[in-house]
VMD Tcl script that builds the backbone (N, CA, C; Angstrom):
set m [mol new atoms 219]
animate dup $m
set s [atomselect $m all]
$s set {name element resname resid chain x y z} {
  {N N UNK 1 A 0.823 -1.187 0.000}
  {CA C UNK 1 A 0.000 0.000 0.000}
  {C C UNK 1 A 0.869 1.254 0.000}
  {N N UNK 2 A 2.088 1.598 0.650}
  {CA C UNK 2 A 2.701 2.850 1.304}
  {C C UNK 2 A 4.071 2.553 -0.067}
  {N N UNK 3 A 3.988 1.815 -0.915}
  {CA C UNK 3 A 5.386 1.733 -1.445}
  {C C UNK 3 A 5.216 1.475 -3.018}
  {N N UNK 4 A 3.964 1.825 -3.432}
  {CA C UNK 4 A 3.691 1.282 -4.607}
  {C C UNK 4 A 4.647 2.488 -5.440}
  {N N UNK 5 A 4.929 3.859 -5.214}
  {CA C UNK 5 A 5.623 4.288 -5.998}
  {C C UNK 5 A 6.826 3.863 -6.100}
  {N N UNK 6 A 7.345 3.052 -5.380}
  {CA C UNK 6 A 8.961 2.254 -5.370}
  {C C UNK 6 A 8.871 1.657 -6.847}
  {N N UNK 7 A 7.897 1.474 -7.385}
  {CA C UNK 7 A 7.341 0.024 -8.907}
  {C C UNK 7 A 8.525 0.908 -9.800}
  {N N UNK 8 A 9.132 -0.330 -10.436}
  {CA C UNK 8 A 9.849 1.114 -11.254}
  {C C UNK 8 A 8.899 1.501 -12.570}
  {N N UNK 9 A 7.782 1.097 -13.259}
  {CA C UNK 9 A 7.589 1.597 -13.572}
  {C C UNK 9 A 6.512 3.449 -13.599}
  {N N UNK 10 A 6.288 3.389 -12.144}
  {CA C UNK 10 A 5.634 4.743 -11.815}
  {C C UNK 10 A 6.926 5.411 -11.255}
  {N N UNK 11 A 7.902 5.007 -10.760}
  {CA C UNK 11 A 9.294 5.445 -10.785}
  {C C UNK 11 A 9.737 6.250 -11.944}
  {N N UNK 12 A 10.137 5.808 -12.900}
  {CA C UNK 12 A 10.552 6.052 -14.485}
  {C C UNK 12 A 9.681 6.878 -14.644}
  {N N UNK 13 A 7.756 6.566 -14.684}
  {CA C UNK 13 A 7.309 7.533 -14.988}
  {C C UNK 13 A 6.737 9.048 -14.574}
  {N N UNK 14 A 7.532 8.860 -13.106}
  {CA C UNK 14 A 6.921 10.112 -12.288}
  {C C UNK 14 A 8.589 11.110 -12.499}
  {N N UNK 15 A 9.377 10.533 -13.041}
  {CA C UNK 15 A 10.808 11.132 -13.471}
  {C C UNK 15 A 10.656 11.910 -14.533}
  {N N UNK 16 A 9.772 10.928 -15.575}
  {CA C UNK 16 A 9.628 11.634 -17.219}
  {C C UNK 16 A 9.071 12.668 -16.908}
  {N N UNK 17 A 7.955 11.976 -16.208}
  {CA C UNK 17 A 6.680 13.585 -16.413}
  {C C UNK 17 A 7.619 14.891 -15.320}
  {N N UNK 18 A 7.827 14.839 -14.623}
  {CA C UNK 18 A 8.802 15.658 -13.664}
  {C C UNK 18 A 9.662 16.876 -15.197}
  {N N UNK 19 A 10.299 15.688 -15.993}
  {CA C UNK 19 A 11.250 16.181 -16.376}
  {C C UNK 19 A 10.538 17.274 -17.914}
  {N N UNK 20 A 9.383 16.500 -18.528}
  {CA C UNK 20 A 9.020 17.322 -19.305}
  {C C UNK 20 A 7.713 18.608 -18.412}
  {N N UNK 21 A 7.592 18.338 -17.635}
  {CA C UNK 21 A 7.061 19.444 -16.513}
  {C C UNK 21 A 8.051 20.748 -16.604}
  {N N UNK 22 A 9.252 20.623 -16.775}
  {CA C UNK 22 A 10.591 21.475 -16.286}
  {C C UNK 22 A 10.531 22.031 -17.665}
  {N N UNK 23 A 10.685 20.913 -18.616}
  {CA C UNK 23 A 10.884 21.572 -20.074}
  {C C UNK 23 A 9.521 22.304 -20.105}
  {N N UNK 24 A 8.504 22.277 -20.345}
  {CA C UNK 24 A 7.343 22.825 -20.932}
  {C C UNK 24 A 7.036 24.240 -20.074}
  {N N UNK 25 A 7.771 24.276 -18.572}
  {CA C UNK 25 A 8.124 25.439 -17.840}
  {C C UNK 25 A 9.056 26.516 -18.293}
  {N N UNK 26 A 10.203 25.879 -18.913}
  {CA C UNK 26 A 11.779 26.968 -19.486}
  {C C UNK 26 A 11.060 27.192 -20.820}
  {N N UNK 27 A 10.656 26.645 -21.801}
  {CA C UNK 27 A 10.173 27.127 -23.709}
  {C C UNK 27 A 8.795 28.024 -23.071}
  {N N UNK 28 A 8.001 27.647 -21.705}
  {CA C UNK 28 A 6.976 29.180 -21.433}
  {C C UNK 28 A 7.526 30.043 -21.276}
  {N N UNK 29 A 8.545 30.198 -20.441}
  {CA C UNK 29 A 9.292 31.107 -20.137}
  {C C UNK 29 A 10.155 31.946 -20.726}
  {N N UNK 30 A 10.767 31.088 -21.932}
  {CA C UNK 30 A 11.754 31.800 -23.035}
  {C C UNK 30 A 10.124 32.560 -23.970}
  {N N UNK 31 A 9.005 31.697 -24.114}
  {CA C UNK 31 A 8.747 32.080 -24.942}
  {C C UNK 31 A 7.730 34.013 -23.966}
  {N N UNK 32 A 7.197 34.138 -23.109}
  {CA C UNK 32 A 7.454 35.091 -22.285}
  {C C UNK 32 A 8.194 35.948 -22.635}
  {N N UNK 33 A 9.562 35.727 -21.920}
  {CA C UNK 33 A 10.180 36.977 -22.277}
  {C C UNK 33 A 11.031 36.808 -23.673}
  {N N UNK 34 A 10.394 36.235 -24.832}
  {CA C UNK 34 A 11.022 37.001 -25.973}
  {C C UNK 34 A 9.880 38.372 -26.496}
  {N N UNK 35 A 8.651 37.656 -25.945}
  {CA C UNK 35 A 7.127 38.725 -26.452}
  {C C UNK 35 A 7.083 39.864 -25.457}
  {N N UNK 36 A 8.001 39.806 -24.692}
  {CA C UNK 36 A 7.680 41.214 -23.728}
  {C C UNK 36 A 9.335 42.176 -24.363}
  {N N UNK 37 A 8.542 43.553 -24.034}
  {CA C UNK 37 A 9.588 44.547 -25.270}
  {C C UNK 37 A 10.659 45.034 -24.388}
  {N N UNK 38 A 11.126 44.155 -23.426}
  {CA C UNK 38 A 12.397 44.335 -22.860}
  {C C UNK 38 A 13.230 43.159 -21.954}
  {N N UNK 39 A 14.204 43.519 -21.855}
  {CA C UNK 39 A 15.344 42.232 -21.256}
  {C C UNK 39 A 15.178 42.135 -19.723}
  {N N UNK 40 A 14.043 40.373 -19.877}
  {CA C UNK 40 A 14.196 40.416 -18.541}
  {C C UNK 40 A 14.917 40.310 -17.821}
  {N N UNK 41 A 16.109 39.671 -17.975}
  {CA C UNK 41 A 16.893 39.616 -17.085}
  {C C UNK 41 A 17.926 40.012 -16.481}
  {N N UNK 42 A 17.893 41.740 -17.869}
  {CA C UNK 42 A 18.545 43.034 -17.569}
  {C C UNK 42 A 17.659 43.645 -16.371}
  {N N UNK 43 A 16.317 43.500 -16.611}
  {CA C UNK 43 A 15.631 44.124 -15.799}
  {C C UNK 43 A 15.804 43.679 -14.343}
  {N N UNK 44 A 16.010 42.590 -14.251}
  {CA C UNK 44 A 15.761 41.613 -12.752}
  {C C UNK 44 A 17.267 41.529 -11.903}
  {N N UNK 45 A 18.045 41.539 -12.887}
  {CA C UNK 45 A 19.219 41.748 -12.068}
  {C C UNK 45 A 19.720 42.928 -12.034}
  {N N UNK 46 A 20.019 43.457 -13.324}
  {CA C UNK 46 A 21.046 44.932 -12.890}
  {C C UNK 46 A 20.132 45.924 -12.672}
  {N N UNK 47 A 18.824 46.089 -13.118}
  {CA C UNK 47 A 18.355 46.937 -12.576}
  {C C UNK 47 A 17.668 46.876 -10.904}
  {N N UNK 48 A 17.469 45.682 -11.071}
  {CA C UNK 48 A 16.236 45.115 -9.872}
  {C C UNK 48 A 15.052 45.948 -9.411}
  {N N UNK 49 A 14.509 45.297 -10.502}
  {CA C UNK 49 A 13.114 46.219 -10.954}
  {C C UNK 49 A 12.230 45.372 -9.743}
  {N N UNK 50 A 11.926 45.093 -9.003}
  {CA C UNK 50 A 11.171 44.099 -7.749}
  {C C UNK 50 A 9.379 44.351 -8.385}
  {N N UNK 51 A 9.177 45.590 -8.992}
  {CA C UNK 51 A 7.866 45.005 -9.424}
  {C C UNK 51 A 7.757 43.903 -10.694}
  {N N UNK 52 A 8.651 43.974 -11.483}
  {CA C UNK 52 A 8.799 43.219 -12.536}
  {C C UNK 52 A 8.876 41.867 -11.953}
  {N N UNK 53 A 9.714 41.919 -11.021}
  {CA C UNK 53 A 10.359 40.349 -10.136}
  {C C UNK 53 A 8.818 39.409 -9.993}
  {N N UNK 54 A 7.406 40.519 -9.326}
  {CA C UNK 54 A 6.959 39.912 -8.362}
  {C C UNK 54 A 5.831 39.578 -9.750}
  {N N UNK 55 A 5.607 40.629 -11.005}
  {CA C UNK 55 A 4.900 40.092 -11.860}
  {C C UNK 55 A 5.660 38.446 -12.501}
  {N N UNK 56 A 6.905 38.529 -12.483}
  {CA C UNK 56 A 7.587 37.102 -13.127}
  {C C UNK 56 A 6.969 35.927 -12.246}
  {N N UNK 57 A 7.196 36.340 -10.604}
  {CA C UNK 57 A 7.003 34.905 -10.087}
  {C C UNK 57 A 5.599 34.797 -9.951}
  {N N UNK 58 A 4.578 35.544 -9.823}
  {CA C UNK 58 A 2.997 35.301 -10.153}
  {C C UNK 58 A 2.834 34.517 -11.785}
  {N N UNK 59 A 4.166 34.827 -12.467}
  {CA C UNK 59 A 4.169 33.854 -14.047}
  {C C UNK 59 A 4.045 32.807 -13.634}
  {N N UNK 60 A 5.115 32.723 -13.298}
  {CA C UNK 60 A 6.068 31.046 -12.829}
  {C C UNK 60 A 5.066 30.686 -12.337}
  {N N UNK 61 A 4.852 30.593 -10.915}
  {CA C UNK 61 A 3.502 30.068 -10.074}
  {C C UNK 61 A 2.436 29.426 -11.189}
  {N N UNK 62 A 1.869 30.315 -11.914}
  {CA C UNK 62 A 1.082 29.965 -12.647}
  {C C UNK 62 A 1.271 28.881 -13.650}
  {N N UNK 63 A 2.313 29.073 -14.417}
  {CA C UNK 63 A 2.796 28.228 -15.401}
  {C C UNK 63 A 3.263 26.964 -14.730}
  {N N UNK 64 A 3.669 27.028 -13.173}
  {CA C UNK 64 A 3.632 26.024 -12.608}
  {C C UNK 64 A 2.691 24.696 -12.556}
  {N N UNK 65 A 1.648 25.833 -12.067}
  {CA C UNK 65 A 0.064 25.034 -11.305}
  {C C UNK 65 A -0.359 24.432 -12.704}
  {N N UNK 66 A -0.497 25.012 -13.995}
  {CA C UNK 66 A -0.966 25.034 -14.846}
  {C C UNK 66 A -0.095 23.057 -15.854}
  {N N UNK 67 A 1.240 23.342 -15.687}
  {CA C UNK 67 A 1.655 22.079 -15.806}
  {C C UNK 67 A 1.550 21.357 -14.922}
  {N N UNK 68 A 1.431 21.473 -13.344}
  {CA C UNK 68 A 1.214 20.032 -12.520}
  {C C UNK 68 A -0.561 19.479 -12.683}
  {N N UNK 69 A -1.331 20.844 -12.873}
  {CA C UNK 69 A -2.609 20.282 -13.092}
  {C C UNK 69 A -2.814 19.256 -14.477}
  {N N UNK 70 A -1.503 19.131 -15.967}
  {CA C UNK 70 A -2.166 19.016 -16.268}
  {C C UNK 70 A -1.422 17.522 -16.682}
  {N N UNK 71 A 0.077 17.867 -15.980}
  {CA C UNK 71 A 0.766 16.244 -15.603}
  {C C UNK 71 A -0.124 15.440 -14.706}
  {N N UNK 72 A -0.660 16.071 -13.460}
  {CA C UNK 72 A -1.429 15.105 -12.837}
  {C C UNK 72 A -3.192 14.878 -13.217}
  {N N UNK 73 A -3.652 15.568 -14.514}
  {CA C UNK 73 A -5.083 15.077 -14.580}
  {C C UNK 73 A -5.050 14.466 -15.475}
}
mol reanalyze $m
mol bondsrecalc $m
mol representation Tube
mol addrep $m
């Protein structure tokens, strides 16, 4: 009952999905900030724009929830 994810095959497959979870997170993200009309990551570091920061991680979050909802439904 407590060990069925040990199986390797929900093993292997809770790795894959993990791993294209990550990918389908970085190509949202590149694809993000190529459509927004400035460098985010001029903005986030050398400038440290913190409102920009807090609109990025309300992204992320989202683009998060949005791939675990749709790895796990």
């Amino acid at each position: 009952m407590g060990l069925e994810w040990l199986k390797p095959g929900a093993f292997i497959g809770s790795i894959v999905f993990a791993l294209i979870g990550v990918l389908v997170f970085w190509l949202s993200f590149i694809v993000i900030d190529k459509i927004t009309p400035y460098n985010l990551w001029q903005e986030l570091v050398e400038k440290q724009n913190k409102a920009l920061a807090m609109v990025v991680a309300a992204m992320c979050l989202g683009i998060s929830i949005i791939v675990a909802a749709a790895i796990h439904g």
